[in-house]
PARO-12243 format. One record per residue (C-alpha): x, y negated, z; residue number from 0. Coordinates in Angstrom, 3 decimals. Example, Ala and Ser with C-alpha at 12.3 -4.5 7.8 and 13.67 -1.06 7.14 Angstrom:
<rec u="12.300" v="4.500" w="7.800" pos="0"/>
<rec u="13.670" v="1.060" w="7.140" pos="1"/>
//
This chain:
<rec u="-24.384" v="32.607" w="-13.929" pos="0"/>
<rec u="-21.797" v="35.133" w="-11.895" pos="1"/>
<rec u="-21.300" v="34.721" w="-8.711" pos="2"/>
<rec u="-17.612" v="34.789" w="-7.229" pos="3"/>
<rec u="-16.461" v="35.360" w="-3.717" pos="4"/>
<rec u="-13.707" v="32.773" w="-3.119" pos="5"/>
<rec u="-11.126" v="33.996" w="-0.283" pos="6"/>
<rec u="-9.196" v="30.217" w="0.162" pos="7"/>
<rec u="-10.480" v="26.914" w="-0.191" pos="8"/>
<rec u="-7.878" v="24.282" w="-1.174" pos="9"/>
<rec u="-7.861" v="21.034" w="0.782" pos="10"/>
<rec u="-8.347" v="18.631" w="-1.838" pos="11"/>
<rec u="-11.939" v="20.056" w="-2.716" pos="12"/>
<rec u="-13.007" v="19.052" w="0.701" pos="13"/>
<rec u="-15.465" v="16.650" w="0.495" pos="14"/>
<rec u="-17.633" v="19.171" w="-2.293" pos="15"/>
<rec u="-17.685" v="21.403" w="1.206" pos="16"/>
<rec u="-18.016" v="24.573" w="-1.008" pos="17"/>
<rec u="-18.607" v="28.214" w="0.481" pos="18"/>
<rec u="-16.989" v="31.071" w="0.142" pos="19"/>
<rec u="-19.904" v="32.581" w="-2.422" pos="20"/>
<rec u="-19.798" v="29.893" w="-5.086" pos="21"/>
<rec u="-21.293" v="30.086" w="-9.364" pos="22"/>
<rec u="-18.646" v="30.730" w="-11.727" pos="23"/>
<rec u="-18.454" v="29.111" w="-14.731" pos="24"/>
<rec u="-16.391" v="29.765" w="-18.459" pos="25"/>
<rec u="-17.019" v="26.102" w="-19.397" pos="26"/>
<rec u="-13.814" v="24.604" w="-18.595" pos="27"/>
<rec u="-12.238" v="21.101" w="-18.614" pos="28"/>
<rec u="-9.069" v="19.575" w="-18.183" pos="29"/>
<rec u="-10.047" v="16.465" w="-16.212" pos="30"/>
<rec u="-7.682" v="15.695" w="-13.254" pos="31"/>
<rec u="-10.011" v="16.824" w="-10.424" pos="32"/>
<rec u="-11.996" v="19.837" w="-12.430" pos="33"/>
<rec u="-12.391" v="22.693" w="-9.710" pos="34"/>
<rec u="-11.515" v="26.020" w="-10.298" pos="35"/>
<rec u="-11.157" v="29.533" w="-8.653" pos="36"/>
<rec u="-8.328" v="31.120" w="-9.333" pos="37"/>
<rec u="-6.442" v="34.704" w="-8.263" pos="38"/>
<rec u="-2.781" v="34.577" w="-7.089" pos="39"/>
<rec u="-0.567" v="36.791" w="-9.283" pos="40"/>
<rec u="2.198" v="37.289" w="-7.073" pos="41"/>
<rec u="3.753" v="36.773" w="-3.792" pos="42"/>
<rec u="5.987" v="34.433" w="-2.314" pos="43"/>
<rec u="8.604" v="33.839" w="0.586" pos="44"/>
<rec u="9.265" v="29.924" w="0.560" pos="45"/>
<rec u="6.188" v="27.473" w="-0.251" pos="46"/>
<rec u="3.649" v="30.197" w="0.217" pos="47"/>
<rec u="0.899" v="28.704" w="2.171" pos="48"/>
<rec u="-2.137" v="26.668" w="1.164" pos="49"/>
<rec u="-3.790" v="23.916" w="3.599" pos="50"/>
<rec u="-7.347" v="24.559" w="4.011" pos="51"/>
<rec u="-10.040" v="21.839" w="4.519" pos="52"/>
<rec u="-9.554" v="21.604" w="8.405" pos="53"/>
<rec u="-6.436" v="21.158" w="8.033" pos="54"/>
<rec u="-4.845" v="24.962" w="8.972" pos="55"/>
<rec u="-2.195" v="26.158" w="6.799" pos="56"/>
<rec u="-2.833" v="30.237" w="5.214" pos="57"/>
<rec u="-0.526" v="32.603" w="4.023" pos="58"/>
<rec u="-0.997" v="33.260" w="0.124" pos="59"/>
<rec u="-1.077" v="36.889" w="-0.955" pos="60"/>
<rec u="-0.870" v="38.058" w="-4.089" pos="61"/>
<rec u="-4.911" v="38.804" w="-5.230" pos="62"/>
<rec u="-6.012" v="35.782" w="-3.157" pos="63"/>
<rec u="-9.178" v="33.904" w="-4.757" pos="64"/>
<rec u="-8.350" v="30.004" w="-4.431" pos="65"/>
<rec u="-10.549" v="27.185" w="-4.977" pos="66"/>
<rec u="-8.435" v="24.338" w="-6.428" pos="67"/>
<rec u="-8.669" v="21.329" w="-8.329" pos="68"/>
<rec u="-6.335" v="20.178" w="-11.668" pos="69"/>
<rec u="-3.978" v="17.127" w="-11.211" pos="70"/>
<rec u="-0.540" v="16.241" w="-11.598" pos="71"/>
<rec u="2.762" v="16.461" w="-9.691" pos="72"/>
<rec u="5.692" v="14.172" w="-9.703" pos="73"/>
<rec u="7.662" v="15.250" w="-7.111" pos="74"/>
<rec u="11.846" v="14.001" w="-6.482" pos="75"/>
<rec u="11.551" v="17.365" w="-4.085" pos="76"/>
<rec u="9.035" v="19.821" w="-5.415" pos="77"/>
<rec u="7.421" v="20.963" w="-8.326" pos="78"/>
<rec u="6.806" v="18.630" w="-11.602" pos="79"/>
<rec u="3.626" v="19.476" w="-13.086" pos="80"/>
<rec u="1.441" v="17.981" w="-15.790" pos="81"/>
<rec u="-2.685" v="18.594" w="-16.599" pos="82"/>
<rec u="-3.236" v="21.303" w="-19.057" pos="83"/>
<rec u="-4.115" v="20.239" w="-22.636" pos="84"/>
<rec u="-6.524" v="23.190" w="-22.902" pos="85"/>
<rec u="-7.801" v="25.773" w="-20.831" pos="86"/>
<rec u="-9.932" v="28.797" w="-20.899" pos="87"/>
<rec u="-10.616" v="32.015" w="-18.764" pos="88"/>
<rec u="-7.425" v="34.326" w="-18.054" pos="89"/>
<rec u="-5.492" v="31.101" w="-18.588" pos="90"/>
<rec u="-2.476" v="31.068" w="-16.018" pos="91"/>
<rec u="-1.128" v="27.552" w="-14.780" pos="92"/>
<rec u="0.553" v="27.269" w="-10.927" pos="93"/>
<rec u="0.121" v="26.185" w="-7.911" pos="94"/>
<rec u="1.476" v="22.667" w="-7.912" pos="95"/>
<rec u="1.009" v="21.954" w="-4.061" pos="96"/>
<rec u="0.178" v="23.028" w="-0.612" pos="97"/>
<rec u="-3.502" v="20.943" w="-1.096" pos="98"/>
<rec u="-4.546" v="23.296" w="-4.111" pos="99"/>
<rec u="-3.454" v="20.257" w="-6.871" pos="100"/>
<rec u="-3.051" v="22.932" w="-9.880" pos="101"/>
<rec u="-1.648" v="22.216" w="-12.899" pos="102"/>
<rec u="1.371" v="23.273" w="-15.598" pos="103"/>
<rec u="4.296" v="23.273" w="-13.821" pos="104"/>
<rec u="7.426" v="22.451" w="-16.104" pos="105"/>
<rec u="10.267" v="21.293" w="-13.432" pos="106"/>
<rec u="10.844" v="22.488" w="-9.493" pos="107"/>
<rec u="13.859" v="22.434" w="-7.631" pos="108"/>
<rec u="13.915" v="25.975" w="-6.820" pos="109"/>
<rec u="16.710" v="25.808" w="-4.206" pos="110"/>
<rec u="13.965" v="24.421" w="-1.717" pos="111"/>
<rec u="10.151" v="25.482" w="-2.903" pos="112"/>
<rec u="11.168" v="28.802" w="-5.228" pos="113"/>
<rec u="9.666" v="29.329" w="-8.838" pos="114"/>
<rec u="6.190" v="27.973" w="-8.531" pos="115"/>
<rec u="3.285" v="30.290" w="-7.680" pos="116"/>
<rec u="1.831" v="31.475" w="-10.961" pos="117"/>
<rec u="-2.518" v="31.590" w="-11.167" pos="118"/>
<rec u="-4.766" v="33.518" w="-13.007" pos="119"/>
<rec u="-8.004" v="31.062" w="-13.984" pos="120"/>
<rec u="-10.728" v="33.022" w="-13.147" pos="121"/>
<rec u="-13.404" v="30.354" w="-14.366" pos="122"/>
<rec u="-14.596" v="26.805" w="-13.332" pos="123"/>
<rec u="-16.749" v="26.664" w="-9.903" pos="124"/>
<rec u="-20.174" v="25.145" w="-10.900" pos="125"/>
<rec u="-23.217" v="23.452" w="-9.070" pos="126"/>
<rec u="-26.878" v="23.526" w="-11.104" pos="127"/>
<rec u="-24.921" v="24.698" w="-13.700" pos="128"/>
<rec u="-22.768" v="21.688" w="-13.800" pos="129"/>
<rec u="-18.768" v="22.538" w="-13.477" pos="130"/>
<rec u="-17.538" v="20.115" w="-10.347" pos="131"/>
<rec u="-15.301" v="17.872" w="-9.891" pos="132"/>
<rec u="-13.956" v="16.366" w="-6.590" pos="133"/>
<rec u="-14.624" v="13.100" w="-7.905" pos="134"/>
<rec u="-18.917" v="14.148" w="-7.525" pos="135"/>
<rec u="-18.396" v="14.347" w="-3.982" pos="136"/>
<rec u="-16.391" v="10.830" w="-3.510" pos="137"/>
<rec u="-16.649" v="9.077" w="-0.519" pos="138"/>
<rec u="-15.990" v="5.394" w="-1.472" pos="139"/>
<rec u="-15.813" v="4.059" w="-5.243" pos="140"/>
<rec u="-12.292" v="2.195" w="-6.875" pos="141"/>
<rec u="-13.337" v="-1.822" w="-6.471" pos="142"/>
<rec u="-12.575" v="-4.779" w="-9.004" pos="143"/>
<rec u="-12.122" v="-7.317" w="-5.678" pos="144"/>
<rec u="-10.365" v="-6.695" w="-2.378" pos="145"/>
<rec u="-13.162" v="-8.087" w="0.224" pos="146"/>
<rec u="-11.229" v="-7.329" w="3.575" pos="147"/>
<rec u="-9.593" v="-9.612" w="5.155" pos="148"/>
<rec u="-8.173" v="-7.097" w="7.785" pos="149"/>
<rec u="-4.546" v="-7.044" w="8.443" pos="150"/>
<rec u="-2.207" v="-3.965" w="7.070" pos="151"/>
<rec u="0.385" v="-2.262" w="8.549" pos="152"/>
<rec u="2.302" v="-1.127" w="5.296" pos="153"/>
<rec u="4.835" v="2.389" w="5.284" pos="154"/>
<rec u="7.070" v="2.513" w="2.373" pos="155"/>
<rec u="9.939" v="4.834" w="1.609" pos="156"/>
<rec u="12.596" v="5.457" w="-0.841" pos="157"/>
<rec u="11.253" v="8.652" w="-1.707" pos="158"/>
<rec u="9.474" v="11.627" w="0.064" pos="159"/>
<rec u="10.812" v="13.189" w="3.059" pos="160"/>
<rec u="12.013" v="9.630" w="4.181" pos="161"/>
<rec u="10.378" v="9.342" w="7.314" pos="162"/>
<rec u="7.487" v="7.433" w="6.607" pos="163"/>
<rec u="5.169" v="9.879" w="8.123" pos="164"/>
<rec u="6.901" v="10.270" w="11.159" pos="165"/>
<rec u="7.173" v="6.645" w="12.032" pos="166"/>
<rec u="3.573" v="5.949" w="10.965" pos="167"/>
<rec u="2.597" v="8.530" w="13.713" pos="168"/>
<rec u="4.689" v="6.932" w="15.931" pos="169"/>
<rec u="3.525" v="3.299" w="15.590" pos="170"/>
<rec u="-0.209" v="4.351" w="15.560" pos="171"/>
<rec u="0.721" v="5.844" w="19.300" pos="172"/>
<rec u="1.988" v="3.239" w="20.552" pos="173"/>
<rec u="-0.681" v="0.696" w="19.012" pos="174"/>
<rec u="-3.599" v="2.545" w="19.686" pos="175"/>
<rec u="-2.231" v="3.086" w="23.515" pos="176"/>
<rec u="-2.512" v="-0.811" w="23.886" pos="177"/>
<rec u="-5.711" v="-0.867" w="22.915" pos="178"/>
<rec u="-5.923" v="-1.717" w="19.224" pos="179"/>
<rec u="-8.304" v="-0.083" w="16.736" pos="180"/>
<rec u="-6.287" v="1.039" w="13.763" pos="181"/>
<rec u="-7.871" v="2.671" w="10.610" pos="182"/>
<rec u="-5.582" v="4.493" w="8.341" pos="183"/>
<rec u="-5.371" v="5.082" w="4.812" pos="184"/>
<rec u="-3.193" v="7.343" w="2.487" pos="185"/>
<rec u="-2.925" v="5.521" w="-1.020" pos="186"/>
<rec u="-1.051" v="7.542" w="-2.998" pos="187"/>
<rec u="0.684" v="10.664" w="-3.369" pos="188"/>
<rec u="-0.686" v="14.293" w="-4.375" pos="189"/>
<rec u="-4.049" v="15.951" w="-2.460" pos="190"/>
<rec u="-3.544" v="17.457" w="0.911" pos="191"/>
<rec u="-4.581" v="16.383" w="4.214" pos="192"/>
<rec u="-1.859" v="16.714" w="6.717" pos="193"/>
<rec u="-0.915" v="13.359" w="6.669" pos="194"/>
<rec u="-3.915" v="11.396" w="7.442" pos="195"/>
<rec u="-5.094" v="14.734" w="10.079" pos="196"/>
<rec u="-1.778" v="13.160" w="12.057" pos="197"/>
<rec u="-3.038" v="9.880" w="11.855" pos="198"/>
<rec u="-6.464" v="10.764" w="13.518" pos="199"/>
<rec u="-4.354" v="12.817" w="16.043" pos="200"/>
<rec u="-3.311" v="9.867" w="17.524" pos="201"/>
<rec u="-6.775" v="7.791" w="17.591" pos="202"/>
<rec u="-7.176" v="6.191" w="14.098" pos="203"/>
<rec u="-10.999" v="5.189" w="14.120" pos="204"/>
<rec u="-11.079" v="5.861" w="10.360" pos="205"/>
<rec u="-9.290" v="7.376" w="8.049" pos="206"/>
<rec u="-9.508" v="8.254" w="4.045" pos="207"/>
<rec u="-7.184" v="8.702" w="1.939" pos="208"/>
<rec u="-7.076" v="8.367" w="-2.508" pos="209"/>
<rec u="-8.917" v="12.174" w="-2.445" pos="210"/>
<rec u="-11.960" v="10.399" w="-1.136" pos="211"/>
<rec u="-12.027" v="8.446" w="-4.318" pos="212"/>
<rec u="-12.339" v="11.507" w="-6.014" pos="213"/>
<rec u="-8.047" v="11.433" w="-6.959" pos="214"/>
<rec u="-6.673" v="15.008" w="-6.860" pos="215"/>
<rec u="-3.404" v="12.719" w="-7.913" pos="216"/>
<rec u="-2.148" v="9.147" w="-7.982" pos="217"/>
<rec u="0.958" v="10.548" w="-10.336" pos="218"/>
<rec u="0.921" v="8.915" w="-13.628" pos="219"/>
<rec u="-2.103" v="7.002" w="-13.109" pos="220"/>
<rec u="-1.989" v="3.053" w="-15.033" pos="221"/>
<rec u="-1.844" v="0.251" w="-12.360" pos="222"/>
<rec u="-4.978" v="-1.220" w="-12.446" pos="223"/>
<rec u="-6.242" v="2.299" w="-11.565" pos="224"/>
<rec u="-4.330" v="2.519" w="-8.619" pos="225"/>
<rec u="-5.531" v="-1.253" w="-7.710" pos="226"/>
<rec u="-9.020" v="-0.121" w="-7.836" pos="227"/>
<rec u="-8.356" v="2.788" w="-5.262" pos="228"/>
<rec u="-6.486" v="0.847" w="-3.048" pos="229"/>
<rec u="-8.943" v="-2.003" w="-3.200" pos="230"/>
<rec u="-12.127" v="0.190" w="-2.758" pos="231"/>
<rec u="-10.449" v="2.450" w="0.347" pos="232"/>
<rec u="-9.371" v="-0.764" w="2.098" pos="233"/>
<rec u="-12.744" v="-2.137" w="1.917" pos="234"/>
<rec u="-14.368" v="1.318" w="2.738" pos="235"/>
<rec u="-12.331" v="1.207" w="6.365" pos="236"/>
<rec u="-13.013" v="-2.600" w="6.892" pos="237"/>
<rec u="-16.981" v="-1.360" w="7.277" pos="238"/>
<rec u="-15.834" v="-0.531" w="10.906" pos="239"/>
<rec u="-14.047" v="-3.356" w="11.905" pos="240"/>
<rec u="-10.505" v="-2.210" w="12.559" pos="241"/>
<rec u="-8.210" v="-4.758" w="13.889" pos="242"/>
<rec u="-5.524" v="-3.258" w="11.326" pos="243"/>
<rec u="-5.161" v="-0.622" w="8.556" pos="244"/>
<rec u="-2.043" v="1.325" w="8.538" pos="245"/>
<rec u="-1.031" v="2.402" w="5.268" pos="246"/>
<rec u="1.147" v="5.418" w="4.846" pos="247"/>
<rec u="2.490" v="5.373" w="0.869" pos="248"/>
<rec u="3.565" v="9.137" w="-0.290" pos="249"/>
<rec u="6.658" v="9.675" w="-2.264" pos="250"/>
<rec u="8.988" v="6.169" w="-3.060" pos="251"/>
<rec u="8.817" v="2.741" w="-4.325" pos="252"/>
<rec u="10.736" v="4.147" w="-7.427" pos="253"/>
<rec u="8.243" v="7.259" w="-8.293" pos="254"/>
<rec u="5.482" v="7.870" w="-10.667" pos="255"/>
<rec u="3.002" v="7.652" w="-8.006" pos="256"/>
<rec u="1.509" v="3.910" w="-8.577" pos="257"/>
<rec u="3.488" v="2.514" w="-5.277" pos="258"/>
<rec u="5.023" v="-0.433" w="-6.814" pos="259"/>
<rec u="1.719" v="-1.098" w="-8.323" pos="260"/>
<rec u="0.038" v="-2.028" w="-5.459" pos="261"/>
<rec u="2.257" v="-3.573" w="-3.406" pos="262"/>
<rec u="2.733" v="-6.122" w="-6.291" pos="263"/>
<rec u="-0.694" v="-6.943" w="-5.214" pos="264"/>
<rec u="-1.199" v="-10.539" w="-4.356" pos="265"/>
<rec u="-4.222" v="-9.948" w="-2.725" pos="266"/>
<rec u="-2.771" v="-7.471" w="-0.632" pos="267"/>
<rec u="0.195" v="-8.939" w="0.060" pos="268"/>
<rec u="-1.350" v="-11.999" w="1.849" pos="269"/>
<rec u="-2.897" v="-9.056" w="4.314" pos="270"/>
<rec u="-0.064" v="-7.707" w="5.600" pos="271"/>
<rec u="1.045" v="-7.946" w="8.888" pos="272"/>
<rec u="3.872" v="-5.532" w="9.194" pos="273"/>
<rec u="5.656" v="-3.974" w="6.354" pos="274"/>
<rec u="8.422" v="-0.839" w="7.370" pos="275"/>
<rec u="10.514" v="0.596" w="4.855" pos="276"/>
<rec u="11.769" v="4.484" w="5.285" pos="277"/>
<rec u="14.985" v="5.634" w="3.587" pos="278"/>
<rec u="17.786" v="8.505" w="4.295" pos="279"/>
<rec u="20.423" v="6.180" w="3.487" pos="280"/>
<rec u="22.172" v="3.208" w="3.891" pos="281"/>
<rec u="22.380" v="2.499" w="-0.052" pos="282"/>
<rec u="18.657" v="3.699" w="0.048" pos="283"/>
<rec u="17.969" v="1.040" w="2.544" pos="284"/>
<rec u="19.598" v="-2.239" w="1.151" pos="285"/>
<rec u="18.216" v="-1.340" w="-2.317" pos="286"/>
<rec u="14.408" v="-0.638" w="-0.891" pos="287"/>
<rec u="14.419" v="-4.131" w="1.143" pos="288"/>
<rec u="16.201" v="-6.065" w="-1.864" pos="289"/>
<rec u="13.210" v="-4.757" w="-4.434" pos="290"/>
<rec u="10.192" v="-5.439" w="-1.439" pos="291"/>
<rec u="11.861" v="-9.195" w="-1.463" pos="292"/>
<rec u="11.907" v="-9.646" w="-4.921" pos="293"/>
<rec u="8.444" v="-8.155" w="-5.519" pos="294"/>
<rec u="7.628" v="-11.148" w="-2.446" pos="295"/>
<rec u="6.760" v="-8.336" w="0.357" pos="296"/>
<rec u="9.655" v="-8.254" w="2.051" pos="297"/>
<rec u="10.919" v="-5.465" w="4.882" pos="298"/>
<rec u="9.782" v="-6.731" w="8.657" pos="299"/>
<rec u="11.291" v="-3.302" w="9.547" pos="300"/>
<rec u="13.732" v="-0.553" w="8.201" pos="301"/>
<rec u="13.300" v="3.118" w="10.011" pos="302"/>
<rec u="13.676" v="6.492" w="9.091" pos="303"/>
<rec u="16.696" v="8.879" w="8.978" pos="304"/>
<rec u="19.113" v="6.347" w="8.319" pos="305"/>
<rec u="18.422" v="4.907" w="11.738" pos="306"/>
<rec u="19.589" v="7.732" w="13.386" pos="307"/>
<rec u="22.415" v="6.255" w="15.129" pos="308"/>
<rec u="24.053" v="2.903" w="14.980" pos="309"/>
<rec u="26.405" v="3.802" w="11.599" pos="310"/>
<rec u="23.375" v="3.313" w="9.644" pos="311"/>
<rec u="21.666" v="0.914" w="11.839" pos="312"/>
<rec u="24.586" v="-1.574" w="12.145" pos="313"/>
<rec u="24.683" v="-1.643" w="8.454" pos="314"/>
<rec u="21.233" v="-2.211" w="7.675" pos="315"/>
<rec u="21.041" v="-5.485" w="9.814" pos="316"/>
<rec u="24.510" v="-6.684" w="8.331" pos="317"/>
<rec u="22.975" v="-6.432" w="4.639" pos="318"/>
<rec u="19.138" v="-6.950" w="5.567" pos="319"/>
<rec u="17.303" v="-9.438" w="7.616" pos="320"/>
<rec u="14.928" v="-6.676" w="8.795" pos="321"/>
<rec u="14.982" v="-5.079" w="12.484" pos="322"/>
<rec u="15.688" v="-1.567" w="12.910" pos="323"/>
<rec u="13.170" v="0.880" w="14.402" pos="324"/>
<rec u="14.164" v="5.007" w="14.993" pos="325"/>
<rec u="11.206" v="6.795" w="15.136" pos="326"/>
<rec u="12.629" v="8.896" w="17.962" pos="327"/>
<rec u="13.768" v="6.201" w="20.079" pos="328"/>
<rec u="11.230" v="5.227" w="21.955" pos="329"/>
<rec u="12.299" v="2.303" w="23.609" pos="330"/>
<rec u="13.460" v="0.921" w="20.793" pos="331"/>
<rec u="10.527" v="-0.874" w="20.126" pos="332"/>
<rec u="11.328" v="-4.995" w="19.523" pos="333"/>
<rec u="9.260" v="-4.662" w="16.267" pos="334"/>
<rec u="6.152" v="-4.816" w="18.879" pos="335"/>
<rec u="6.666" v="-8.672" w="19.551" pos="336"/>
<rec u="6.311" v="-9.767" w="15.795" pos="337"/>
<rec u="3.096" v="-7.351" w="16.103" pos="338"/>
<rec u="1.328" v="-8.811" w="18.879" pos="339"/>
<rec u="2.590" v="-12.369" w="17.965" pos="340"/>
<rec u="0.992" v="-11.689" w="14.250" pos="341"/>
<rec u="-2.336" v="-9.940" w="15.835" pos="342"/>
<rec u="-3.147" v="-12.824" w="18.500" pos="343"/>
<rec u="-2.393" v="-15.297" w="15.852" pos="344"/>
//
């Protein structure tokens, strides 16, 4: 078996810990999750980086020998990309994400990312012989049951870009600074680690995220699917005894991404202790807390950009019954009294 030196690792392979010498392989597979190395064919000025396993971003030149794994993309910003029906050596497909989530691209909004970064499959990366897959390195398994009885601090958003990051940051801060032990959990969305690295920046005791189920993807995936992962990382981070789990959803309550899915949970519904919904907009904002009542997990909170000053905020509380909470306000902070009343209760 031929031996291949592999220049970039992509972030969503992380838990297979592979080395820069790795086996090469001509036995392919399509499987979301199938690792591969590929060579960039060109270069780029605008989405040109790829997130390594700790978490640094690197410059992609053309030549570059990635490690990556197939998946999907469904992104409102980004590229739209789909698993390739076949696949074979010399193959190209692109460069879906900044994780290394390859795939066939057929849709990007090019005014923002470019034309999406064409790859040359040089082979599948094997083990033993075996060709891997991220999901042979998982670190917790989808469950049937949700066991914990923890309580959740839930992020929604409208879409991506939203805010939901930023405010999940934010209220991890401030909750870990008075003492409470968060974990934190990414649930869906596409591979990369960024997210859940800023949770752990601020003190999460735990952290995992759908890629530790062995999930290079969560777009497109059926419902009970997506149930299984949520179920199985909420009772992974319960092991340690958090006094909450802070979920941080990616892309919106209207994507392909398996969000409504699982907050129709009923199971997880009755944990939830805070739920904050993210939106640009004030239109955004109405809709998101009108869908999170009628799916019976209403909004406690409404942040993001359309809190940035009191046009947006005044509107939300005359059409919502949530409080309003600006990420970059930090004294605005009255959703802390329905937290502590909820957590000593």
């Amino acid at each position: 078996m031929a031996k291949i030196h592999i220049d970039k690792i992509g972030s969503v392979t992380k838990n297979l810990a592979l080395k820069h010498t790795e086996n090469l392989t001509s036995k392919l597979s399509c499987e979301m999750g199938t690792v591969l190395a590929v060579q960039v064919l060109e270069d780029k000025t605008i989405y040109n980086e790829l997130e390594l396993p700790s978490g640094r971003m690197s410059k992609l030149k053309k030549g570059d020998i990635l490690a990556v794994a197939l998946g999907q993309r469904m992104a409102l910003k980004g590229f739209v990309g789909k698993l390739p029906t076949s696949l074979k050596v010399d193959d190209v497909i692109h460069l879906l994400n900044m994780g290394g989530v390859a795939g066939e691209c057929t849709s990007a909004n090019r005014a923002e990312v470019g034309d999406p970064l064409r790859i040359r499959v040089l082979g599948g990366i094997a083990r033993g012989g075996k060709l891997l897959n991220i999901k042979q390195a998982s670190l917790f398994k989808p469950a049937k049951t949700l066991k914990s009885d923890v309580p959740l601090i839930v992020v929604t958003g409208t879409s991506m870009d939203s805010g939901k990051t930023t405010v999940a940051v934010e209220i991890t801060k401030t909750l870990t600074r008075m003492g409470m032990k968060l974990a934190g959990t990414k649930l869906t969305g596409v591979g990369a680690l960024r997210d859940i690295y800023k949770m752990q920046d601020y003190g999460v005791c735990d952290s995992v995220s759908f890629v530790d189920c062995g999930i290079a993807s969560t777009a497109n995936i059926e419902a009970a699917q997506m149930m299984g992962v949520a179920k199985g990382a909420l009772n992974h981070l319960s092991k340690g005894k958090p006094d909450a789990i802070i979920i941080e959803f990616g892309d919106g309550l209207m994507g392909r991404y398996g969000v409504r899915s699982i907050l129709e949970d009923k199971d997880l519904q009755k944990n939830v202790m805070l739920h904050i919904g993210c939106a640009s907009d004030p239109a955004g904002a109405v809709k998101l807390a009108e869908i999170c009542k009628d799916i019976g997990l209403p909004l406690d909170v409404v942040s993001g950009p359309v809190t940035d000053n009191e046009v947006g905020q005044r509107i939300i509380k005359d059409h919502t019954n949530a409080m309003v909470y600006n990420a970059f306000n930090q004294n605005n902070n009255e959703w802390l009294d329905l937290v502590i009343a909820k957590w000593a209760v």
